[in-house]
C-alpha positions as CSV (number, residue, x, y, z in Angstrom):
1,X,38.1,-32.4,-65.7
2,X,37.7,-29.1,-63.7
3,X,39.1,-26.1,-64.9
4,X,41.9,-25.9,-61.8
5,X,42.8,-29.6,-63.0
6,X,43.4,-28.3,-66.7
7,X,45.1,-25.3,-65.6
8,X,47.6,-27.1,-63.0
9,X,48.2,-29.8,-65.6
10,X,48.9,-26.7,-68.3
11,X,51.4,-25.6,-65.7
12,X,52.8,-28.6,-65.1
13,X,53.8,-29.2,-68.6
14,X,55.1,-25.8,-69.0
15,X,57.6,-25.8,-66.3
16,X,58.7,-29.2,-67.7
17,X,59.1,-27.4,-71.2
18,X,61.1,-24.7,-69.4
19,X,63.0,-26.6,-67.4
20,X,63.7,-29.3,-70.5
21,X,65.1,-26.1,-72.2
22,X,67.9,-25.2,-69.4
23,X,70.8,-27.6,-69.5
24,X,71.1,-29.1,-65.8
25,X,74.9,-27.8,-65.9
26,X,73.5,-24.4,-66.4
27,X,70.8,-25.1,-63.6
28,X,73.3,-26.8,-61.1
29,X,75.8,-23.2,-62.2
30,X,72.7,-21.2,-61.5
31,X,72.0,-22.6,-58.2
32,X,75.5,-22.1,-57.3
33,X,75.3,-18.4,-58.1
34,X,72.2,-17.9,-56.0
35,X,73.6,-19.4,-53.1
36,X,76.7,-16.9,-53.8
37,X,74.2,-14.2,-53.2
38,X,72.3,-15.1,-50.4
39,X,74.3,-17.4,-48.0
40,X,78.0,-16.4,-48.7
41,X,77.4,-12.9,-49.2
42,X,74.3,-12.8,-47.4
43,X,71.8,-11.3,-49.4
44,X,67.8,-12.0,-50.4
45,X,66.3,-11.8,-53.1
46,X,64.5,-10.7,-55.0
47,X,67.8,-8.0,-55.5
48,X,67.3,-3.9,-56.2
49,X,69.9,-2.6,-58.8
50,X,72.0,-1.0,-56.6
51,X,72.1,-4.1,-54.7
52,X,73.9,-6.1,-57.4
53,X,76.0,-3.3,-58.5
54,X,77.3,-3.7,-55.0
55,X,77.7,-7.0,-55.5
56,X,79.6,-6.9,-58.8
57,X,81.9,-4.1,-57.2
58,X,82.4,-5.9,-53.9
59,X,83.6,-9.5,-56.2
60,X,85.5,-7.6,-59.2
61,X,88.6,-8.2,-57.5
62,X,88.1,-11.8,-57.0
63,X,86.0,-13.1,-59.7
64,X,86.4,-13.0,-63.2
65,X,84.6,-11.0,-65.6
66,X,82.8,-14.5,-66.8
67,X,82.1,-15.4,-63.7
68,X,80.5,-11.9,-62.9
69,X,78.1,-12.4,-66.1
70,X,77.2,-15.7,-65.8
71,X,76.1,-14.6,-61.8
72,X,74.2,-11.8,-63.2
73,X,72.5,-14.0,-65.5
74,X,71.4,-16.4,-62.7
75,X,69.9,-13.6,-61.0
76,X,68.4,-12.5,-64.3
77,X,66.9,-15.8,-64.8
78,X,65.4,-15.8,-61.0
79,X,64.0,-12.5,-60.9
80,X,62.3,-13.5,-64.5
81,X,60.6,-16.5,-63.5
82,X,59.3,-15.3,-60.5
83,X,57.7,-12.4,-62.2
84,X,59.9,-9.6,-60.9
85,X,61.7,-7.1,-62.7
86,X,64.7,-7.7,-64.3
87,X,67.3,-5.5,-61.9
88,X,70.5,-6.7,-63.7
89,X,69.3,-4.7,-66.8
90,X,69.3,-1.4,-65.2
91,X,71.2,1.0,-66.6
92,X,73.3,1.7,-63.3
93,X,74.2,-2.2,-63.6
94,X,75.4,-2.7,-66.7
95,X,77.5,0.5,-66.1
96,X,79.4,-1.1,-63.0
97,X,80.2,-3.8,-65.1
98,X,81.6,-1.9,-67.8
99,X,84.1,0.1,-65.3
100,X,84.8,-3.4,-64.0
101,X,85.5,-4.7,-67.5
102,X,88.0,-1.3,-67.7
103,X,89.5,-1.4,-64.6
104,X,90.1,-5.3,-64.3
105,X,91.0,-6.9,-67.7
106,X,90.9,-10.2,-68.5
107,X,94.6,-11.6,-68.9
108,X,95.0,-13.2,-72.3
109,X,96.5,-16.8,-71.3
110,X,98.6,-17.9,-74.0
111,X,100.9,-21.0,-74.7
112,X,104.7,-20.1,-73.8
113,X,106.2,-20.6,-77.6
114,X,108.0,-23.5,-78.7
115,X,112.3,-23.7,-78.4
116,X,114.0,-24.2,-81.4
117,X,115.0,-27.5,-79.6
118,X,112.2,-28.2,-79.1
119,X,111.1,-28.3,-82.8
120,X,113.7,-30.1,-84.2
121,X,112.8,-32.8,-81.5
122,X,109.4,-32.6,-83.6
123,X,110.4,-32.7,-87.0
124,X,113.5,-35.1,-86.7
């Protein structure tokens, strides 16, 4: 076996560890983020800081604050496997999110509470 065969195999079996260790839900959510980015907002990759802080602020109206993390962690993810820096842990980042966290709250869903009719209907 030559060395390039050993090494490709190596690399081979790591991506398949790598890959084995992301849930295809969380791949297929990734993907989806990524293509957020670059086709429907029409950026590239790989992303400066201030690019994503743009992003967050330009989607903090319309996306919630879950969905702005999980997208930031897609493009964490990207940038980390193919060997650029990590932009979405700049400081400038993180505070964008925070003031996004601040300005737009999450609303606390909760279950409209039970009629008193409604509970004898239950216990009767």
């Amino acid at each position: 076996m030559r060395q390039s065969d050993g090494l490709s195999a190596h690399a081979l079996a790591r991506d398949l560890n790598v890959q084995a260790a992301t849930r295809e839900k969380t791949r297929r959510s990734y993907q989806s983020a990524l293509q957020h980015f670059e086709v429907e907002w029409g950026s590239f990759l790989p992303a400066s800081a201030d690019l994503i802080a743009r992003y967050l602020a330009d989607h903090a109206e319309t996306l919630s604050i879950n969905t702005l993390r999980s997208r930031l962690a897609a493009l964490a993810q990207w940038h980390q496997t193919q060997g650029f820096p990590d932009p979405t842990k700049a400081p400038h980042v993180r505070k964008v999110l925070r003031g996004i966290v601040a300005l737009h709250p999450a609303t606390k869903k909760r279950a409209k509470p039970m009629q008193l009719a409604q509970l004898e209907k239950l216990t009767a």
